[in-house]
C-alpha positions as CSV (number, residue, x, y, z in Angstrom):
1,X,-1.5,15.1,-18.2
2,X,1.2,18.1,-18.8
3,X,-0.6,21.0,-18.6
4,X,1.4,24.4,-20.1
5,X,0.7,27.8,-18.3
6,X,1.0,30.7,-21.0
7,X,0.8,34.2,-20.3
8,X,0.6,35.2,-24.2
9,X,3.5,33.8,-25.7
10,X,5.7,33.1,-22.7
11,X,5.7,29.5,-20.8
12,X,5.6,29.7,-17.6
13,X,6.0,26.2,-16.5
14,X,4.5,22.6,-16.2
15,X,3.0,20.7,-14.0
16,X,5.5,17.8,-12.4
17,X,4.3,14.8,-10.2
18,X,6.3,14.7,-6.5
19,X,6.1,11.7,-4.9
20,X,7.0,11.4,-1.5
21,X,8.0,8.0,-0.6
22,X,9.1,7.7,-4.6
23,X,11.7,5.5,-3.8
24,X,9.5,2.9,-1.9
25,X,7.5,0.0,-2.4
26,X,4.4,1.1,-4.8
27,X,6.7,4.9,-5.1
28,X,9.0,3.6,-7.7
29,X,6.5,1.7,-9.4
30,X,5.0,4.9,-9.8
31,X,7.3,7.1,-11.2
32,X,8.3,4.6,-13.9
33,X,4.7,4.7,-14.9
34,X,4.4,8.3,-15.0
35,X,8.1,8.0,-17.1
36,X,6.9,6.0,-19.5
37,X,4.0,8.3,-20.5
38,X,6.3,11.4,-21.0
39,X,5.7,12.7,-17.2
40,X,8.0,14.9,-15.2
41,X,8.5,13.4,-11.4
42,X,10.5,14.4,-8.3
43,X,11.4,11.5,-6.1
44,X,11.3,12.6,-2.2
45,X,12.6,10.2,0.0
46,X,15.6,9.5,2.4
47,X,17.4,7.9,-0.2
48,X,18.1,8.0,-3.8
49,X,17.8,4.2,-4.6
50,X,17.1,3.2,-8.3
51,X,15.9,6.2,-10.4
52,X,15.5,5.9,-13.2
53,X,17.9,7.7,-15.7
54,X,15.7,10.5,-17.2
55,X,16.2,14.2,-17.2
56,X,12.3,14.1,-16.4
57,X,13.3,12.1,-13.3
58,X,14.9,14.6,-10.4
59,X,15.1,13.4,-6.6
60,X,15.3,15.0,-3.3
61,X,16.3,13.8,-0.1
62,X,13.6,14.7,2.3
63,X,12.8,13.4,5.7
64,X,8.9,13.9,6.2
65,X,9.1,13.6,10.1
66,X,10.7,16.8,9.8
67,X,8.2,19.9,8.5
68,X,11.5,21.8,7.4
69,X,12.6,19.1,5.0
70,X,9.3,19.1,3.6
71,X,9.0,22.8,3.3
72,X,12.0,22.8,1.0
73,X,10.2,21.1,-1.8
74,X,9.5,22.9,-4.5
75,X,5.5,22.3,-4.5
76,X,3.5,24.8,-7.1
77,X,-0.3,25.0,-7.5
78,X,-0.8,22.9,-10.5
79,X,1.4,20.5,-9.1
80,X,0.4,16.8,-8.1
81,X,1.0,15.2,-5.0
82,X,1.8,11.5,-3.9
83,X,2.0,10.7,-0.6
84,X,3.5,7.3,-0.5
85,X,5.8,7.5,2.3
86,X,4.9,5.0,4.7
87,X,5.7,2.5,7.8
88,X,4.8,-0.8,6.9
89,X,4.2,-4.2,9.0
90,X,7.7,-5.8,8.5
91,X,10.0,-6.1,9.9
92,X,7.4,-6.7,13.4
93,X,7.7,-4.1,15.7
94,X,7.1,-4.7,19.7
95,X,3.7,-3.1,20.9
96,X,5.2,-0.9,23.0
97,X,7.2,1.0,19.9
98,X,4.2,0.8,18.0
99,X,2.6,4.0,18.6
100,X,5.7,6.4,17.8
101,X,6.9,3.8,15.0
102,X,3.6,4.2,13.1
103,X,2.3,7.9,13.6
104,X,5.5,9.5,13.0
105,X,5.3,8.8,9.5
106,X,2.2,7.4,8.4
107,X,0.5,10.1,10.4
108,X,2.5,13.1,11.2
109,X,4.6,12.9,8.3
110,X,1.9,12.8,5.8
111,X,0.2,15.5,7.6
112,X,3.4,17.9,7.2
113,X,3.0,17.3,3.4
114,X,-0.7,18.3,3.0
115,X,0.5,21.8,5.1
116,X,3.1,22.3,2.6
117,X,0.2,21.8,0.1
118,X,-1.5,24.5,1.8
119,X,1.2,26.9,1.7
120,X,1.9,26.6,-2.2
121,X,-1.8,26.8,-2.6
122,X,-1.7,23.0,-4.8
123,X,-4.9,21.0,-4.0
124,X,-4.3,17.8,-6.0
125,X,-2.9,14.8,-3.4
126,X,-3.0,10.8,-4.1
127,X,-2.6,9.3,-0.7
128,X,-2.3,5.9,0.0
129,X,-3.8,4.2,3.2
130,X,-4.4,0.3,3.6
131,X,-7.6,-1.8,3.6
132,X,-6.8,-2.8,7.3
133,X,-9.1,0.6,8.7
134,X,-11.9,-1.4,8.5
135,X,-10.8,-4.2,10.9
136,X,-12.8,-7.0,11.9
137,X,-15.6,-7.0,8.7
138,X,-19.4,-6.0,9.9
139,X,-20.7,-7.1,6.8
140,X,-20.7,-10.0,4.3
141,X,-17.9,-9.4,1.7
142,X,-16.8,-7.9,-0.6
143,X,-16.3,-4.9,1.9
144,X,-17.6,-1.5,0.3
145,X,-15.9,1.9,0.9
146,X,-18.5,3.1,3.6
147,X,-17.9,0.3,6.0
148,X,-17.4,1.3,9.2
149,X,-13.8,1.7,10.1
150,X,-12.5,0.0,13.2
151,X,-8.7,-0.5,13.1
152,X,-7.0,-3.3,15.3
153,X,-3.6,-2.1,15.6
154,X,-1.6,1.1,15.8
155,X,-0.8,0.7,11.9
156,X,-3.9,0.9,11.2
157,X,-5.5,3.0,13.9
158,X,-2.2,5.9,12.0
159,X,-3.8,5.3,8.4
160,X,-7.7,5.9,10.0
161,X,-6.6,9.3,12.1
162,X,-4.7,10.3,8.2
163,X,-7.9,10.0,6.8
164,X,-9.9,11.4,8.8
165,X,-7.3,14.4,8.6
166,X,-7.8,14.2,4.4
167,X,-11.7,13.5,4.6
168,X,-11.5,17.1,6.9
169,X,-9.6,18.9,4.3
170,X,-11.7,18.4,1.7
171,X,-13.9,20.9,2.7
172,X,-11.3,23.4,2.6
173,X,-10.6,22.4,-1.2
174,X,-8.5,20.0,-1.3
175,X,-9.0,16.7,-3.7
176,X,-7.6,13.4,-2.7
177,X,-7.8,10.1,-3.8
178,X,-7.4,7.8,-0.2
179,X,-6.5,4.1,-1.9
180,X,-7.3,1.4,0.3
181,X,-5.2,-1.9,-1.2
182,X,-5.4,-5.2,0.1
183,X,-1.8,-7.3,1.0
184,X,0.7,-5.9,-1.5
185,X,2.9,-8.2,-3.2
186,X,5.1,-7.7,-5.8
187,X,8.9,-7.8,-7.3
188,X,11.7,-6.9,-3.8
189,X,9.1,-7.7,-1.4
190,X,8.4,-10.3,0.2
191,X,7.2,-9.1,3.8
192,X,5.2,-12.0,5.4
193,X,5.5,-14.3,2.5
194,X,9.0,-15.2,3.5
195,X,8.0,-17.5,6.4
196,X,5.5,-19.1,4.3
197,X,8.0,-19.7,1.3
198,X,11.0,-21.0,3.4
199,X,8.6,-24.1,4.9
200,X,7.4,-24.4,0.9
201,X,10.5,-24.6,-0.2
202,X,11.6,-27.0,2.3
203,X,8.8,-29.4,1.9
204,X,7.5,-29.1,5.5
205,X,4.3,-28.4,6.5
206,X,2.3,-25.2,6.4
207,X,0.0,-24.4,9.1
208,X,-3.0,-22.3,8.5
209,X,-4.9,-20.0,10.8
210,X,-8.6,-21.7,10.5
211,X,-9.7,-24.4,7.7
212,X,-8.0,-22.5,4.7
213,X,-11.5,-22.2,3.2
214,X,-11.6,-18.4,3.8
215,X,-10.6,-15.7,0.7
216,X,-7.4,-13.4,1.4
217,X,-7.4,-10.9,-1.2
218,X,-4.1,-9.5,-2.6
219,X,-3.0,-6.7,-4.8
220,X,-0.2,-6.1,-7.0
221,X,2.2,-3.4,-6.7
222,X,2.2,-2.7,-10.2
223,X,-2.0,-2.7,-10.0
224,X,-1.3,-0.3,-7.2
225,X,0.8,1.9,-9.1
226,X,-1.6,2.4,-12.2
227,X,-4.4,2.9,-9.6
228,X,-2.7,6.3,-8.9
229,X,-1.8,7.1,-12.7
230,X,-5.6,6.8,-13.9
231,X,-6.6,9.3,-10.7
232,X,-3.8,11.5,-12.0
233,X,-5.2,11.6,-15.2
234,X,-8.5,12.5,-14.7
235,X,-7.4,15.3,-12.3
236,X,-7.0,13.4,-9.1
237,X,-10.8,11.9,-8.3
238,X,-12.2,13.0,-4.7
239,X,-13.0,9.9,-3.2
240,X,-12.0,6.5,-1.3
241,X,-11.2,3.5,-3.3
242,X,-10.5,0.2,-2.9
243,X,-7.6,-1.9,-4.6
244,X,-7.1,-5.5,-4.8
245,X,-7.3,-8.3,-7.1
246,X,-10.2,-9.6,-9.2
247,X,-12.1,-13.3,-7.7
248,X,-9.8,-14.3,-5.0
249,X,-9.6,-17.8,-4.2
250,X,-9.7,-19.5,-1.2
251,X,-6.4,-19.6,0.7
252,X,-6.3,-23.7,1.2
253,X,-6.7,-23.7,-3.1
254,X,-4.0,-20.5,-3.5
255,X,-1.8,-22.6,-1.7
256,X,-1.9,-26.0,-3.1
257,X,-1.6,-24.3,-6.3
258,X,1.6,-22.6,-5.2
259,X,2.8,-25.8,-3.4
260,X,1.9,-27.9,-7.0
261,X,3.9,-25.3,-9.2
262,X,7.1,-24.7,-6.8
263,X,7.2,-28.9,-7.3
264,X,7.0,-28.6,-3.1
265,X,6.0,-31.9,-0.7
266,X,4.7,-29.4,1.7
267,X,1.1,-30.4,3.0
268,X,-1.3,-27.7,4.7
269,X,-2.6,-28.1,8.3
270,X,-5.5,-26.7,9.4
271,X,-5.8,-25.5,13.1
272,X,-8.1,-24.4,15.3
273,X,-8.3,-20.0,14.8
274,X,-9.0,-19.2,18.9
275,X,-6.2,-21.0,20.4
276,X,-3.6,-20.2,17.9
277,X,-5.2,-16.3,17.9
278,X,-4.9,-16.4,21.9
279,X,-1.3,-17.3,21.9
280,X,-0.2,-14.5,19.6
281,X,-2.1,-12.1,21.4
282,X,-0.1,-13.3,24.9
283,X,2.7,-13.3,22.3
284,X,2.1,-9.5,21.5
285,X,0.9,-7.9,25.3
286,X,4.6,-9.2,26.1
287,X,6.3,-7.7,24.0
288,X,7.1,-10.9,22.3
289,X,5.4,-10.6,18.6
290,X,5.2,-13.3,15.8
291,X,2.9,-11.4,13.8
292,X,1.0,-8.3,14.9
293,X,-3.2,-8.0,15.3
294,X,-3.7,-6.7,11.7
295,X,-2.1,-9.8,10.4
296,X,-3.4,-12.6,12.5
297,X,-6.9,-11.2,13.7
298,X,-8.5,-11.4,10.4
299,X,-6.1,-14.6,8.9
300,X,-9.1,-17.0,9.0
301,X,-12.4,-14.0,8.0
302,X,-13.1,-14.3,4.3
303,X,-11.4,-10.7,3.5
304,X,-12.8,-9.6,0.1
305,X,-12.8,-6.1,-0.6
306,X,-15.4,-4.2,-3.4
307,X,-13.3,-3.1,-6.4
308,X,-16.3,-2.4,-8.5
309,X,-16.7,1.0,-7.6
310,X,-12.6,2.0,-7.8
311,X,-13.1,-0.2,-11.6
312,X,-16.0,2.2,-12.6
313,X,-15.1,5.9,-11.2
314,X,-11.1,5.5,-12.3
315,X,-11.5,3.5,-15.6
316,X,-8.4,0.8,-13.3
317,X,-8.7,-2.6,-13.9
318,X,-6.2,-5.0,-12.1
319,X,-4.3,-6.9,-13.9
320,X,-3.0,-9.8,-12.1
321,X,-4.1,-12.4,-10.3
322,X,-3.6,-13.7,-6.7
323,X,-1.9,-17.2,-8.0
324,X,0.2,-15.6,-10.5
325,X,1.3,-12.8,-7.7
326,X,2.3,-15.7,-5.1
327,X,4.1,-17.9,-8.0
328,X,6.1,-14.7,-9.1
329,X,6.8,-13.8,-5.6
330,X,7.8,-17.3,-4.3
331,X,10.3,-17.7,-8.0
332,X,11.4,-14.4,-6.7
333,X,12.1,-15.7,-3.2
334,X,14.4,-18.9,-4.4
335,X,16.5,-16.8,-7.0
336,X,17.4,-14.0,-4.0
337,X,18.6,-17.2,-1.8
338,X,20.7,-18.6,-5.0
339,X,22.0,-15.4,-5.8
């Protein structure tokens, strides 16, 4: 995907892959893939972390929040652009931080990047959003790219306004891929999962939200990551694409599965969805959260997304499934508490 630029004889430069947010979940995942195929990256983020040791491999500490920092990177036309910077759902933040929490970044910030876009005249940006836009599902599964969008929670409700922002752009000339993944899971990150995997491990019982009979898609990071590489290859694709894994199964079988393999005694209790979901929300108008809307609204909806189209258009394909993410995840889980 290097391109040269020659003016006769004389190179003039190539074309370098700066991720902001490279030192994140799905960023570093990234630039390792773009690494391994001979690709020059620059890692923006507020911290170094662990880059790998390549002379194709530079970093910059950059704050997106603040349009100076942002200004200082050295964006060219032919350049590519990942924004991957990002305020995620954990650790749970109180409802009445959410707002400021969520836009700052996943908003604003990314909006500061597509203006220093502008300014270097580069039109090529891989921006990741979340699956959660569409809220409560209007249709039968699997959910399809033009389904209306009705977020639930200021996480969300940040990702739909960046969008929209994007969407806007594109008349102006500016191609971006908007990724739409389902839960991520993957190696460092355990998010949610850890509540789940502490009664697991313990033998106790697991409550579920609803019967257990529903589908919860999942995605791995390192599915998430070559998403982005097979946009960047083909130019970055105009479009809106869904990511997640391939025949979900239902949450009560993913379970038991995980519950068989970790050698657990845990059993799974079903209970009733309105209750449960009417306590959390009390939970949450208080100030008081367990788990915010986007997480406990939809826990019992069978959440399949479409991933057909993203399959076709990019030539992706994911590569693992939802068992063997939970079982690497929960292995992962154990060895950090024996460590």
């Amino acid at each position: 995907m290097f391109r040269h630029i020659v003016r006769g004889a004389q190179l003039i430069r190539t074309v370098k892959h700066i991720i902001f947010g490279g030192n994140g979940f799905v960023g570093q995942h990234t630039a390792r893939d773009l690494l391994a195929v001979g690709e020059e990256a620059l890692v923006c983020d507020l911290v170094k972390g662990n880059l790998p040791s390549d002379d194709r491999a530079r970093f910059m500490q950059v704050d997106i929040t603040k349009p100076a920092d942002v200004a200082r990177v050295p964006i060219a036309a032919d350049d590519i652009v990942y924004s991957l910077a990002a305020r995620m759902l954990h650790p749970i933040i109180r409802r009445r931080d959410r707002y400021e929490y969520f836009y700052s970044v996943d908003y604003h910030g990314a909006v500061h990047i597509v203006e220093a876009m502008e300014r270097a005249g580069c039109n090529r940006l891989i921006q990741f959003s979340t699956d959660m836009v569409y809220g409560p599902l209007q249709t039968p599964p699997p959910v399809k790219v033009d389904h209306p969008r009705v977020p639930i929670g200021e996480y969300s409700a940040s990702k739909k306004a960046l969008e929209d922002y994007c969407i806007g752009k594109r008349a102006q000339g500016l191609r971006v891929s908007i990724f739409r993944p389902r839960l991520i899971v993957g190696p460092g990150r355990v998010g949610i999962l850890g509540n789940l995997f502490k009664l697991i491990r313990l033998s106790l019982p697991v409550p579920l939200i609803g019967t257990g009979t529903n589908r919860y898609q999942m995605i791995s990071v390192f599915d998430c990551a070559s998403a982005a590489v097979c946009s960047a290859r083909k130019g970055v694709v105009n479009g809106e694409f869904n990511l997640g894994s391939a025949n979900p199964p239902t949450v009560r079988h993913l379970l038991e599965e995980l519950i068989r393999q970790a050698g657990s005694k845990s059993i799974l209790i079903p209970t009733p969805a309105w209750p449960l979901k009417a306590m959390l929300r009390f939970l949450d108008r208080i100030n008081l959260p367990l788990l915010v809307p986007e997480q406990f609204e939809i826990a019992d909806h069978d959440y399949v997304i479409d991933i057909e189209p993203t399959i076709r258009v990019l030539g992706w394909q994911p590569r693992f499934s939802d068992q063997e993410m939970m079982l690497e995840a929960y292995h992962q889980f154990i060895a950090a508490r024996q460590s």
